[in-house]
VEXDREN-2710 file (C-alpha; in Angstrom, 1 decimal):
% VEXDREN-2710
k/r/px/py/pz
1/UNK/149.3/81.7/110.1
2/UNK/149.2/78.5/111.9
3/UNK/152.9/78.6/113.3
4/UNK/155.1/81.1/113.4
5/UNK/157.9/79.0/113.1
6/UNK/161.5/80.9/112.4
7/UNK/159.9/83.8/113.4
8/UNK/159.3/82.7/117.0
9/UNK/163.1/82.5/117.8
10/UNK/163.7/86.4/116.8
11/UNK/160.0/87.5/118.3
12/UNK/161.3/89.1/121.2
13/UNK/164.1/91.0/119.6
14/UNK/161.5/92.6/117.4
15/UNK/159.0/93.3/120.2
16/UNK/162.0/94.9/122.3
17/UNK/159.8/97.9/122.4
18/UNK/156.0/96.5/122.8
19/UNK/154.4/98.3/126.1
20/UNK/154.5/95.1/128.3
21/UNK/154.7/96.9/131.6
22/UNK/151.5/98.9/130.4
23/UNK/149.7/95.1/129.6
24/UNK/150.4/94.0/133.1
25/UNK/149.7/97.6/134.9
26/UNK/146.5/97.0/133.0
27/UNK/145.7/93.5/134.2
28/UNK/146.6/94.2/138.0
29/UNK/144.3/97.5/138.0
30/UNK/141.2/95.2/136.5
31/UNK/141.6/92.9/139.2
32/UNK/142.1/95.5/142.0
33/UNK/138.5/96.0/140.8
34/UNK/136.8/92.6/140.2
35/UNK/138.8/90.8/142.3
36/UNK/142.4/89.2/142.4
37/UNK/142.5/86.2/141.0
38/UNK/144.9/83.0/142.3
39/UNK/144.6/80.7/138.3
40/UNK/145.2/83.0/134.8
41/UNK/145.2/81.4/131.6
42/UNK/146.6/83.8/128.6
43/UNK/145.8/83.0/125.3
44/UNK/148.1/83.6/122.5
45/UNK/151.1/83.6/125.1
46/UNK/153.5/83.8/122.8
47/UNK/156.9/83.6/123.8
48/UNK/155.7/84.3/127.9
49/UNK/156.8/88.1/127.8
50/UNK/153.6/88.4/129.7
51/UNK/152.8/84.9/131.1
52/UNK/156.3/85.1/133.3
53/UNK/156.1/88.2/134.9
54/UNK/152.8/87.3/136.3
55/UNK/154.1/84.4/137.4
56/UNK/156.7/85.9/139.1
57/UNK/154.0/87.8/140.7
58/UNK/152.2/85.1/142.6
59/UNK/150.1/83.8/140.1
60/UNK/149.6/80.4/138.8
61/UNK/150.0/81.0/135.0
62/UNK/148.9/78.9/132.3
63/UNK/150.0/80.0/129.0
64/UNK/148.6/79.2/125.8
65/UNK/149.4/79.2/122.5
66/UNK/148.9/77.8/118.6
67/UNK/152.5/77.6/118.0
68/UNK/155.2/75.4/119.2
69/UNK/157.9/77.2/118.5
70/UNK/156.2/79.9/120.4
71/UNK/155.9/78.0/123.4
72/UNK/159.5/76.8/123.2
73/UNK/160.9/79.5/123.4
74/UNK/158.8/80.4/126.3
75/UNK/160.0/77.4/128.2
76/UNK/163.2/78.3/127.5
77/UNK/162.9/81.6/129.5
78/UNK/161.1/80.8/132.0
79/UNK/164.0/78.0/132.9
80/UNK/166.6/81.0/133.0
81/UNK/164.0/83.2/134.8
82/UNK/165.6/84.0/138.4
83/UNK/162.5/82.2/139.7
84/UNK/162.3/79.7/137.0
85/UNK/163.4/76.8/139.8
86/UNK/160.5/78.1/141.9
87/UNK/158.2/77.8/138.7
88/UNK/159.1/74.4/137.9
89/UNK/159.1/73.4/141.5
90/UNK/155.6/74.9/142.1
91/UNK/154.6/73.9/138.7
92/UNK/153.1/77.2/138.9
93/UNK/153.6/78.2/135.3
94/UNK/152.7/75.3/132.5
95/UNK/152.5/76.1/128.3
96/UNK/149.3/74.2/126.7
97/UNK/149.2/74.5/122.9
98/UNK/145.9/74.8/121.8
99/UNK/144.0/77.6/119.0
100/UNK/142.1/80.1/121.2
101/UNK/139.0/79.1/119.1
102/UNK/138.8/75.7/121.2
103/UNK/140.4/76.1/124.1
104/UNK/140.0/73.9/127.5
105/UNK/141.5/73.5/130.4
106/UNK/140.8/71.1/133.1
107/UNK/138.8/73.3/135.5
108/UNK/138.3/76.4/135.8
109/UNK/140.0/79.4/135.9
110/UNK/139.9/83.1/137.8
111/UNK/141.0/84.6/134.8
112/UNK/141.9/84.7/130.9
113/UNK/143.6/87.1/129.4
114/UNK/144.8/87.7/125.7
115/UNK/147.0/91.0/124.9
116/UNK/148.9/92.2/122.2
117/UNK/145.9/92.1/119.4
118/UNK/146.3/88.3/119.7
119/UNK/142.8/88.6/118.7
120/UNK/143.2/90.6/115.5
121/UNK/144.2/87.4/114.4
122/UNK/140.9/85.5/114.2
123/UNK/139.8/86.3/110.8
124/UNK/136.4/84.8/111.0
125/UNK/133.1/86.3/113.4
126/UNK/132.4/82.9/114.2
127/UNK/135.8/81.8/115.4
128/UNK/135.5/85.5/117.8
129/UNK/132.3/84.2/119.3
130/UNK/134.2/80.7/119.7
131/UNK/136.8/82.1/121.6
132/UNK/133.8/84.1/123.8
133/UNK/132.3/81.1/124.1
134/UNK/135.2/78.9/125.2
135/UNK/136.3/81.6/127.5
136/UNK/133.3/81.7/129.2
137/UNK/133.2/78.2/129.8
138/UNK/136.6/78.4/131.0
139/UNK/136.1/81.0/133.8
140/UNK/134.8/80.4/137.6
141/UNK/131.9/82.2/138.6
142/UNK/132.4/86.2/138.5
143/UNK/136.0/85.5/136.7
144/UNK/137.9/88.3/134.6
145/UNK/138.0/88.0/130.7
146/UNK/140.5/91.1/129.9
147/UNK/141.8/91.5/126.2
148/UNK/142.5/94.3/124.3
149/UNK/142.4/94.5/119.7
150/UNK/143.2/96.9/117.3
151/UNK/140.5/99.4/116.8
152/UNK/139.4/99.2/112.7
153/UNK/141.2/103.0/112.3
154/UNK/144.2/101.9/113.6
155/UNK/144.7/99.0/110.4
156/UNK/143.8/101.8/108.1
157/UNK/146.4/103.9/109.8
158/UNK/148.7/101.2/109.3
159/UNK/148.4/100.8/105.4
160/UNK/148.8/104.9/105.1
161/UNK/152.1/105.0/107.1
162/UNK/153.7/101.6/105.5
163/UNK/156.1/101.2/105.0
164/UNK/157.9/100.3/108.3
165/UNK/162.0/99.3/108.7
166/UNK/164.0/98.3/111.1
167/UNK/167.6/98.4/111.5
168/UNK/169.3/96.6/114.3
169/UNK/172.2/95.0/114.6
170/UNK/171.3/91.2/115.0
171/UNK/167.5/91.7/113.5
172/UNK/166.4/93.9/110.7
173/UNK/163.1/94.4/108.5
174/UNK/160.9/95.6/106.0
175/UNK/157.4/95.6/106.8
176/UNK/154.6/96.4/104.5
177/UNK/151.0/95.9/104.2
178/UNK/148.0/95.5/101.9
179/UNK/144.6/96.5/103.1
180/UNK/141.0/94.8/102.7
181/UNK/138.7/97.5/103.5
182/UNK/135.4/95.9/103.5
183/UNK/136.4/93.5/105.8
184/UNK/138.7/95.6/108.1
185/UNK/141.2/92.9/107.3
186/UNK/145.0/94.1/106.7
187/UNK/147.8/91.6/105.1
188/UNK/151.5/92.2/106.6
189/UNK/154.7/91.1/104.7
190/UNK/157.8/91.1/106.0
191/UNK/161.3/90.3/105.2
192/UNK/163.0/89.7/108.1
193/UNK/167.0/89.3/108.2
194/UNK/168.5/87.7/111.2
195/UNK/172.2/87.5/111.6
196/UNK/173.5/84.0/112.3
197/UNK/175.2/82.8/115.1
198/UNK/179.2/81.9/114.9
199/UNK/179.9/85.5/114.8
200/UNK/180.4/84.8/110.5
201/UNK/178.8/88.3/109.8
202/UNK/175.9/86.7/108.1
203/UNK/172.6/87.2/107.3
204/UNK/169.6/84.6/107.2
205/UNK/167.0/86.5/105.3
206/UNK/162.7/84.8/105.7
207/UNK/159.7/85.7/104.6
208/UNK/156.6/86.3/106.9
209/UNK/153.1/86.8/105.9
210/UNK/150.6/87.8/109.1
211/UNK/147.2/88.7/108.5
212/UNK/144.9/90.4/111.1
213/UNK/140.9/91.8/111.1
214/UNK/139.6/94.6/112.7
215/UNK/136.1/94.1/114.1
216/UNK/133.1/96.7/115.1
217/UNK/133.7/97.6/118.6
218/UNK/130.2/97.2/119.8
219/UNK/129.4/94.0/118.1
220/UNK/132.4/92.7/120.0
221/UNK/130.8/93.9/123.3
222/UNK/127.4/92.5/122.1
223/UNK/129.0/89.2/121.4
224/UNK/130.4/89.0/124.5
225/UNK/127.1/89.5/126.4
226/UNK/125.6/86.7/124.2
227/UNK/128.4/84.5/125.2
228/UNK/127.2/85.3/128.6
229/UNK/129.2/87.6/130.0
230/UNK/127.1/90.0/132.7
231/UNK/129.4/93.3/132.5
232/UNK/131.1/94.1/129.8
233/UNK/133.3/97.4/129.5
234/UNK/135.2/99.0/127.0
235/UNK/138.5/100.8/127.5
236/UNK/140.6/103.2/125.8
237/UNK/144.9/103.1/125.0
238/UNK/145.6/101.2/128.7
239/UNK/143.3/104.0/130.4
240/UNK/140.5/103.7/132.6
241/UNK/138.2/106.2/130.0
242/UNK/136.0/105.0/127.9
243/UNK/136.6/103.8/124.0
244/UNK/135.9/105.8/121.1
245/UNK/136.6/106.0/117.7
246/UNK/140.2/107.9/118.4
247/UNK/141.4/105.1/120.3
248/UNK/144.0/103.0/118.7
249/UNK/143.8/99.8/121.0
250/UNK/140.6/98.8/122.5
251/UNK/140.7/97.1/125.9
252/UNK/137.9/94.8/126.9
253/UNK/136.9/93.9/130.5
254/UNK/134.0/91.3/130.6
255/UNK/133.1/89.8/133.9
256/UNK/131.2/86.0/134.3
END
């Protein structure tokens, strides 16, 4: 999808549970290693549930993102973030929108990050090697490209256990999918019902259609080198042990 419009504004209600301590454990260990950086640019920030704590970490923070409504909402927590006077003060957080397969910034970066399959969502091979290519590009001299997909099992896995409900209070759903297995490519639909504000009881029921794509794990690693990147490693579940085919998220560490 090119926006995720209504969707944006009940996101983080239905990503209450996403590991995002385990993301930025993740990101802090990789740097411990290849060195910690000072500028970090995220690609598919999404609503900053990632982009903000680092922030609030010391780091200047530059989130990016396709959607607009995304990126709102972002604003809009940073601005009640404890430190979000600090942030604007410092300007040391700022929301660009851009698609991933393009992206630029005005210099250079330490580096880019992209959690949360974000990439599962570039459906093409040539719009993945854009984004390697762009990243590169992007990144100072022995910079940090860290980024972790869906390993091609885990869509599969998906399509077997669908479907998938939710049942909240202010946010519910019902989540299935449709799977391309040639092309590693899996279609989600879900009907998403989000009680309205005013306290009249109601529910605003919306469509939303999200397709992702599973890609080979090495030829991933093999674009990346062709991109230019001079170490590439491959990373299992937020562990430090090496991918295989039992992993469910692949993590990605490619140095400049």
């Amino acid at each position: 999808m090119s926006s995720y419009g209504k969707f944006a504004y009940v996101y983080d209600e239905l990503m209450a549970d996403m590991p995002y301590p385990d993301w930025l454990a993740f990101a802090e260990t990789a740097w411990s290693k290849y060195g910690k950086p000072v500028t970090v640019a995220e690609l598919g920030c999404g609503t900053g549930s990632i982009t903000i704590p680092l922030a609030a970490s010391g780091y200047h923070m530059t989130g990016i993102d396709l959607s607009s409504d995304m990126l709102s909402v972002a604003q809009m927590k940073m601005e009640r973030h404890p430190q979000g006077r600090r942030f604007l003060r410092e300007g040391s957080v700022r929301w660009v929108r851009q698609n991933m397969k393009e992206w630029e910034l005005p210099e250079p970066v330490d580096s880019v990050i992209s959690f949360c399959d974000c990439l599962n969502y570039v459906l093409e091979e040539r719009d993945i090697t854009s984004v390697f290519e762009c990243t590169y590009a992007g990144l100072k001299a022995g910079g940090t490209f860290l980024f972790d997909v869906h390993h091609p099992n885990t869509l599969i896995r998906y399509e077997e256990e669908q479907p998938f409900v939710l049942d909240e209070p202010a946010v519910s759903y019902i989540w299935t999918c449709e799977m391309d297995v040639p092309r590693r490519e899996i279609e989600h639909h879900l009907s998403i019902f989000a009680r309205e504000e005013g306290g009249s009881g109601l529910y605003r029921r919306f469509e939303e259609t999200h397709i992702q794509r599973a890609y080979d794990p090495e030829w991933m690693a093999e674009e990346l080198r062709k991109a230019g990147f001079s170490e590439v490693k491959v990373y299992a579940d937020f562990e430090w042990v090496e991918a295989d085919d039992s992993a469910g998220r692949l993590f990605y560490v490619a140095v400049k």
